[in-house]
C-alpha positions as CSV (number, residue, x, y, z in Angstrom):
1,X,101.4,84.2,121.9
2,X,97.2,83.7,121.9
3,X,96.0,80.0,121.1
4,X,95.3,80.5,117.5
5,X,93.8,78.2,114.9
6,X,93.6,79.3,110.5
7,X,91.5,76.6,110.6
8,X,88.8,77.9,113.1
9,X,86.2,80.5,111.8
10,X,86.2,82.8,114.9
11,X,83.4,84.9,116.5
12,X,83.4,88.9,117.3
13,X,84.8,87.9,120.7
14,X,87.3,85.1,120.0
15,X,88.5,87.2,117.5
16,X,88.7,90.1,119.9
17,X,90.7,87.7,122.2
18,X,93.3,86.7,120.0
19,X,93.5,90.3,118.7
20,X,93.9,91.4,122.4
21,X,96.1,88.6,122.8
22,X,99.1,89.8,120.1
23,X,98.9,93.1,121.8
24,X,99.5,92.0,125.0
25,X,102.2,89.6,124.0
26,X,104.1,91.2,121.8
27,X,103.9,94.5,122.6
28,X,106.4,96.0,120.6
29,X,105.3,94.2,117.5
30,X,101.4,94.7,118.3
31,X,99.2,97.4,119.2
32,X,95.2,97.6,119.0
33,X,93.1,99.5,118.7
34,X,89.3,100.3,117.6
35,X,88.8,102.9,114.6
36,X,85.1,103.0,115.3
37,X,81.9,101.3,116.0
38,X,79.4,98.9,114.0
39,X,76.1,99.5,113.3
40,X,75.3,97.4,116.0
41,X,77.7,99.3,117.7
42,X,80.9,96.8,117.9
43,X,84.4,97.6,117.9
44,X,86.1,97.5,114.6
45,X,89.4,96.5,115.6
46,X,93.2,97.8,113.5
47,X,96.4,95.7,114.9
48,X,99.1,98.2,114.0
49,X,101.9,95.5,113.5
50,X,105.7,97.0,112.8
51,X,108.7,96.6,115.1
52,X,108.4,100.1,117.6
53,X,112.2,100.1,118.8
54,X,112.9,101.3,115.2
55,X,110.3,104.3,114.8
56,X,106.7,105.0,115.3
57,X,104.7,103.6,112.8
58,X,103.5,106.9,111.1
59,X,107.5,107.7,110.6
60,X,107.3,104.3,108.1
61,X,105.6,103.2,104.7
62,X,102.7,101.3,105.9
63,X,100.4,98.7,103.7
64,X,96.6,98.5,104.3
65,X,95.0,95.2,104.7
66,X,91.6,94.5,106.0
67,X,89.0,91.0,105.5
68,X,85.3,90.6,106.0
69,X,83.6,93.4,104.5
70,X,80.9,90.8,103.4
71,X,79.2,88.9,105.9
72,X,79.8,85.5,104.7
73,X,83.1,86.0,103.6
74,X,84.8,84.9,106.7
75,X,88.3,83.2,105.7
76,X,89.8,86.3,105.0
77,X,89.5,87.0,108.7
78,X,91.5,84.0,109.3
79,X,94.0,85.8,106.1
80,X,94.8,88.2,108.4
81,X,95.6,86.8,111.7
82,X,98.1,84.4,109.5
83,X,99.6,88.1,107.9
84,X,99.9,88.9,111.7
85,X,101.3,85.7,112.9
86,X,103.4,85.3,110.3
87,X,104.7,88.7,111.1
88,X,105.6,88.1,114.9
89,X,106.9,85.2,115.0
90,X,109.0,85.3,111.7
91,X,111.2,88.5,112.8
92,X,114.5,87.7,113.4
93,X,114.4,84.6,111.4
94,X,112.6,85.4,108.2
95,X,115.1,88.0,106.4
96,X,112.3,89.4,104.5
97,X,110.4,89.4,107.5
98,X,112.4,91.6,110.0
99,X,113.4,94.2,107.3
100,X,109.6,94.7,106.5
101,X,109.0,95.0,110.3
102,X,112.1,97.5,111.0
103,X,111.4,99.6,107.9
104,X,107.7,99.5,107.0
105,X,104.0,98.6,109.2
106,X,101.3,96.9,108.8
107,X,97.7,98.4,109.3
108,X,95.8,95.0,109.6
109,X,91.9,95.2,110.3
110,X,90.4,91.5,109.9
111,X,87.0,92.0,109.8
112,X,85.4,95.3,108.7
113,X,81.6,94.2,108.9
114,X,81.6,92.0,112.6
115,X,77.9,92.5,112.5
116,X,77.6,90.6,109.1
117,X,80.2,88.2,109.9
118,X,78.7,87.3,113.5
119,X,74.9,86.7,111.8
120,X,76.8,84.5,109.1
121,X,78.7,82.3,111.9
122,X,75.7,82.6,114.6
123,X,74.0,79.2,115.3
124,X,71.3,79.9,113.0
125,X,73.3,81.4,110.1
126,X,71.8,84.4,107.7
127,X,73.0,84.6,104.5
128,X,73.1,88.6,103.7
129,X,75.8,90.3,101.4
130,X,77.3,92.8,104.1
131,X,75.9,95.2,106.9
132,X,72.7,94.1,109.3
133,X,71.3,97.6,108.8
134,X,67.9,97.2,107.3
135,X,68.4,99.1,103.5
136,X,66.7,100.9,101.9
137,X,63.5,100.0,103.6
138,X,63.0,98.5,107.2
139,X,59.7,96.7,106.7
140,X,59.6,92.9,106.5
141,X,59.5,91.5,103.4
142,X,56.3,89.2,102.6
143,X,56.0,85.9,100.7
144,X,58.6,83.7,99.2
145,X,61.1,80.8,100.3
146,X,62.8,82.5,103.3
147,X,66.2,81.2,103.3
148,X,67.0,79.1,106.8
149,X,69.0,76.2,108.2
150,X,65.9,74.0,108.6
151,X,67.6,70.9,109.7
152,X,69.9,72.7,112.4
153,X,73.3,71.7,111.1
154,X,74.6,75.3,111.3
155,X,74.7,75.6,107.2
156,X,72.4,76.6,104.6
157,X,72.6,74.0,101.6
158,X,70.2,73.2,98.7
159,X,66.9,71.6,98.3
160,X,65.7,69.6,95.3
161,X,62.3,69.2,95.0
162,X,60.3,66.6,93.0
163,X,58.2,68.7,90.5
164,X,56.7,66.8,86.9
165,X,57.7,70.5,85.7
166,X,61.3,71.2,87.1
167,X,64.1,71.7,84.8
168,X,66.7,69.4,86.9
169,X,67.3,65.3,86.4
170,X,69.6,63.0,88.1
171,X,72.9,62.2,86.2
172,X,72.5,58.6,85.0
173,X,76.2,58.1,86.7
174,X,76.1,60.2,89.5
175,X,72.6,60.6,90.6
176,X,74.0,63.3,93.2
177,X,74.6,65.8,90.2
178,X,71.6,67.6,88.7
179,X,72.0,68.0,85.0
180,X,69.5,70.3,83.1
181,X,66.3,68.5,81.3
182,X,66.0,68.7,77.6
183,X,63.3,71.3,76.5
184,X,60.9,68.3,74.8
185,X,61.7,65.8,77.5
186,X,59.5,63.8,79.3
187,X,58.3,60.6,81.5
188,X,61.2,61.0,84.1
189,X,61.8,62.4,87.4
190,X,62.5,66.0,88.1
191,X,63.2,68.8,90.2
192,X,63.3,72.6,91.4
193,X,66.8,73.1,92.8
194,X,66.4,75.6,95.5
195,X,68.0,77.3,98.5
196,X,67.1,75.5,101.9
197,X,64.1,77.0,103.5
198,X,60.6,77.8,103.5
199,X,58.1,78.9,101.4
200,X,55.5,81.8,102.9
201,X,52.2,82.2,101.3
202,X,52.8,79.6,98.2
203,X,50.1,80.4,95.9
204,X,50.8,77.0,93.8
205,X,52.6,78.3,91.2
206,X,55.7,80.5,91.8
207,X,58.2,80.7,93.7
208,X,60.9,84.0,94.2
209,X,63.2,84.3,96.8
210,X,62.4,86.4,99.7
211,X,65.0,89.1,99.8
212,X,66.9,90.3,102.6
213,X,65.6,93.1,104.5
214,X,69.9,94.2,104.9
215,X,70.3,94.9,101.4
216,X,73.3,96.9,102.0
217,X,76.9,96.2,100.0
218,X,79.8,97.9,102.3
219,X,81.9,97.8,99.0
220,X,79.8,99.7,97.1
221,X,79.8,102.3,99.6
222,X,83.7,104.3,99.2
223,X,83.3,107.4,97.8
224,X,84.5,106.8,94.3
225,X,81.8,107.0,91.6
226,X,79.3,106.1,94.3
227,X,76.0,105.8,92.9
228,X,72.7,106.0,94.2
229,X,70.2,103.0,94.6
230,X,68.7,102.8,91.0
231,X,71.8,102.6,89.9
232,X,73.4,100.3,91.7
233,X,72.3,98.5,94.0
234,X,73.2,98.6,98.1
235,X,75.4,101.4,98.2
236,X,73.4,103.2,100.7
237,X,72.4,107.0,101.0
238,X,75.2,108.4,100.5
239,X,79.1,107.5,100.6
240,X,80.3,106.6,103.5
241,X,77.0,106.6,104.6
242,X,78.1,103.2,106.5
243,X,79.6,103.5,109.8
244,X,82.0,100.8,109.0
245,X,83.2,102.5,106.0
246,X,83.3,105.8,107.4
247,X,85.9,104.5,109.4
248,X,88.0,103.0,107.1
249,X,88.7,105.7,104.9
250,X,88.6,108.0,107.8
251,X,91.8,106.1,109.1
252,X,93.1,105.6,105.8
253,X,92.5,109.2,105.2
254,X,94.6,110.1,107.9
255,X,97.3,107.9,107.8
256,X,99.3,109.5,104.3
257,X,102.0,106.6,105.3
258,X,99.7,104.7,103.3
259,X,101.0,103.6,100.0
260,X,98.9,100.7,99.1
261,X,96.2,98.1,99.9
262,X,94.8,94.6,99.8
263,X,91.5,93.7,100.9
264,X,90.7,90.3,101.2
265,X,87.7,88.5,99.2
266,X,86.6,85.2,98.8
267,X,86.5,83.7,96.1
268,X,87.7,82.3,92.9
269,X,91.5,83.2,93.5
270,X,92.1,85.9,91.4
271,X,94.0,88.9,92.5
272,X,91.6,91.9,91.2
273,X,93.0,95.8,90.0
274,X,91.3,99.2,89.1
275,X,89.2,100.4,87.2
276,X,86.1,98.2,87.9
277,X,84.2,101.1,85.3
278,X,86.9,101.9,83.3
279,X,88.8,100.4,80.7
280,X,92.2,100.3,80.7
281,X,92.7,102.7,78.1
282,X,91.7,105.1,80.5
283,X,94.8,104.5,83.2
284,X,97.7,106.5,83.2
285,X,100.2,103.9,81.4
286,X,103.0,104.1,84.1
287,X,100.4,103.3,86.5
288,X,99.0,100.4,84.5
289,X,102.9,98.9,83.7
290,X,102.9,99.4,87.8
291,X,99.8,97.3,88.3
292,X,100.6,94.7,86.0
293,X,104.2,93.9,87.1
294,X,103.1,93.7,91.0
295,X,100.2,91.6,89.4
296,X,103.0,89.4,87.9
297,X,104.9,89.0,91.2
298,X,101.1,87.9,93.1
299,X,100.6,85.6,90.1
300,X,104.3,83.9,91.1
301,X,103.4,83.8,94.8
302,X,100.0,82.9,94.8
303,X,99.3,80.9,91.5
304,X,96.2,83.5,91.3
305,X,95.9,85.2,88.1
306,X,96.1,89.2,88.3
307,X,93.2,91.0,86.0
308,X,91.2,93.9,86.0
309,X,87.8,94.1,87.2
310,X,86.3,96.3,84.3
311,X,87.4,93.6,81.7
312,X,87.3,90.0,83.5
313,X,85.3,90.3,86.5
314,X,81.7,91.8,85.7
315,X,79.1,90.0,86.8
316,X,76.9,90.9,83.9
317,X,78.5,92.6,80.6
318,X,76.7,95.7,80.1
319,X,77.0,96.8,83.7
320,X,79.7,97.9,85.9
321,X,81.1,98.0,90.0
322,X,81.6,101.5,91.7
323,X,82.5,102.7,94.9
324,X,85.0,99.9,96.1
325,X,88.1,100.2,98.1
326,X,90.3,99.3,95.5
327,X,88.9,101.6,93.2
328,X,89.2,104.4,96.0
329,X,92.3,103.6,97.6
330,X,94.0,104.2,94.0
331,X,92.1,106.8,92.2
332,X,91.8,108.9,95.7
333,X,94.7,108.0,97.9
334,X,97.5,107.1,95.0
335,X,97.9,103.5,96.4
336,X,98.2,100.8,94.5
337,X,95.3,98.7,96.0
338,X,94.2,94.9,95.1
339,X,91.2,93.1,96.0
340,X,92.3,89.2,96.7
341,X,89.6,86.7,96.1
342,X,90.8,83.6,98.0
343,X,89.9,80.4,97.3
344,X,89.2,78.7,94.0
345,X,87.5,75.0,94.3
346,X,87.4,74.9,90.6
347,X,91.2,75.4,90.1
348,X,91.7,72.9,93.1
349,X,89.5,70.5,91.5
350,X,91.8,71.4,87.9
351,X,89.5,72.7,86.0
352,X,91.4,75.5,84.2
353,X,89.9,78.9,82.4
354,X,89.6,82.6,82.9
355,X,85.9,82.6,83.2
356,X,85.7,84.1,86.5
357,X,81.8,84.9,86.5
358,X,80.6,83.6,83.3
359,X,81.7,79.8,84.9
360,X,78.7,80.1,87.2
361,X,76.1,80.9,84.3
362,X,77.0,77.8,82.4
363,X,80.2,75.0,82.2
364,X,80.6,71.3,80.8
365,X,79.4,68.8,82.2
366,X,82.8,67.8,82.8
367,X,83.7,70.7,85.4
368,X,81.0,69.0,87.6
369,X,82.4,65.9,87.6
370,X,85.8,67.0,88.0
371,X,84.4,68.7,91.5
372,X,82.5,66.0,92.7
373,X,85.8,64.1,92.4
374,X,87.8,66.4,93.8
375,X,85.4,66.7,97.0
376,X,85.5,63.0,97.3
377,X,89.1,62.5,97.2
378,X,90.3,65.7,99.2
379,X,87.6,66.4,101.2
380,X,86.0,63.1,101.8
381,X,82.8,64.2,100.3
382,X,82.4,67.3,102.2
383,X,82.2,69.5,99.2
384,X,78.9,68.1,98.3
């Protein structure tokens, strides 16, 4: 069995290793194999993971699960080589376990952007939302704070800045928490809170962001209700436009063993259903009761509550999401499909709610606290 760690964030070619690795192993648990190339033109590797002495895998039920389709979303890679582990080395002891791998398979792809995911976990990181194809225009940008790991420590953190006019103070009883100035106040110390890097061409006054030449979003690329830039944006030219995406749904497509999918997200642990534009009102009710009694059983396993996109999870409340897997895999393939968002530091730290987005437009002053103290007892101030 490969030397693997779920605690390791691994590159394109460890993970390649340990991928190779099952397949060599285990043979007739494991196969490999590529589906198609990046856009820099790496492998996107598929373990097919069933037990082969009791039928091919296209004579089974099979379950989609993928991880990584944005860049800096790279535990869910390590999601899937546990689903895979778990998988091989639980047959014959796990009851559960060796029907699923007699009866059903697993179609297990961990990372569907590498490109993304290898510019997130390269020595000097990148922060980009998914492909490193320059969209929808390949000149550089000009001017702004160019995110960067200045100080070399292999992250990208945030910069407070002493400014008479910022809107930020130092919490009297934490002075590592930044609380928002009142609108009259004056005669203290403030600051711009801003991403670590650089500003190009400051003209003494403002400051914007530089944005990222790759201003592609794989997810908003399937070919449900794709929409075109102005509309939405980074869902590139056309669906499937993507050579990551195209082969997805290519193998998807033509594997109608397919019943159902998760694809793994982080965060805020909350397992997400269709319709991200589309109310519920608008889902066949047998499909809805399906959806919300699977929902039920994640909520049991995982402690992550199961809701739909359209009405908790909009990131602002007059616009919607199009052109995701989930979205796809149901309304095009008839599988029930999930997005998992792993990883909640709010729920960790006990702060309870079902104010998935909103939390990060505004929360008490409480929540903070509740996090910082959570980072310093669990992980010994490493959350800071």
């Amino acid at each position: 069995m490969p030397d693997v760690r779920f605690d390791t964030y691994y590159r394109y070619d460890d993970l390649t290793r340990i991928l190779q690795g099952y397949a060599e192993d285990v043979p007739q648990f494991v196969r490999l194999e590529s589906i198609g190339q990046s856009y820099e033109g790496r492998d996107i590797w598929v373990a097919t993971v069933t037990n082969f002495e009791t039928g091919d895998d296209q004579t089974k039920p099979a379950f989609w699960v993928d991880g990584t389709i944005h860049a800096s979303e790279v535990s869910p890679s390590s999601t899937c080589l546990y689903l895979i582990h778990h998988l091989v080395t639980g047959y014959g002891s796990e009851p559960d376990v060796t029907r699923c791998m007699d009866t059903r398979v697993f179609y297990i792809c961990p990372r569907v952007n590498p490109d993304g995911a290898e510019l997130a976990l390269a020595d000097k990181p990148k922060f980009i939302r998914s492909s490193t194809r320059p969209y929808p225009h390949d000149e550089e940008p000009i001017g702004g704070l160019v995110r960067e790991d200045m100080d070399g420590d292999g992250r990208m953190l945030m910069m407070r800045i002493p400014d008479p006019n910022g809107p930020w103070k130092a919490y009297a009883e934490d002075p590592r928490l930044l609380v928002s100035r009142e609108p009259a106040e004056t005669g203290g110390q403030y600051y711009r809170l801003l991403p670590e890097g650089q500003i190009e061409d400051y003209d003494g006054t403002l400051i914007h962001i530089q944005p990222n030449k790759e201003g592609l979003d794989l997810n908003r690329n399937f070919p449900l209700n794709w929409r075109q830039e102005y509309e939405q944006q980074g869902a590139g030219p056309y669906p499937t436009s993507e050579p990551e995406i195209h082969a997805v749904t290519s193998f998807i497509a033509g594997h109608p063993n397919i019943t159902g999918g998760a694809a793994f997200h982080t965060w805020s642990g909350v397992l997400l259903r269709p319709y991200g534009d589309q109310s519920d009102e608008s889902m066949p009710a047998e499909d809805l009761w399906t959806f919300e009694k699977i929902g039920q059983k994640g909520t049991e396993i995982t402690g992550y509550p199961a809701i739909s996109v359209y009405h908790d999870f909009r990131y602002h409340p007059r616009k919607v999401i199009t052109g995701t897997f989930n979205d796809w895999m149901y309304d095009h393939m008839g599988g029930f499909a999930w997005v998992v968002e792993i990883w909640s530091p709010q729920r960790q730290a006990g702060i309870e709610g079902d104010k998935f987005i909103d939390w990060y437009r505004e929360h008490p002053l409480e929540d903070d606290l509740k996090m910082l103290k959570w980072s310093d007892e669990v992980l010994e101030g490493k959350g800071y």
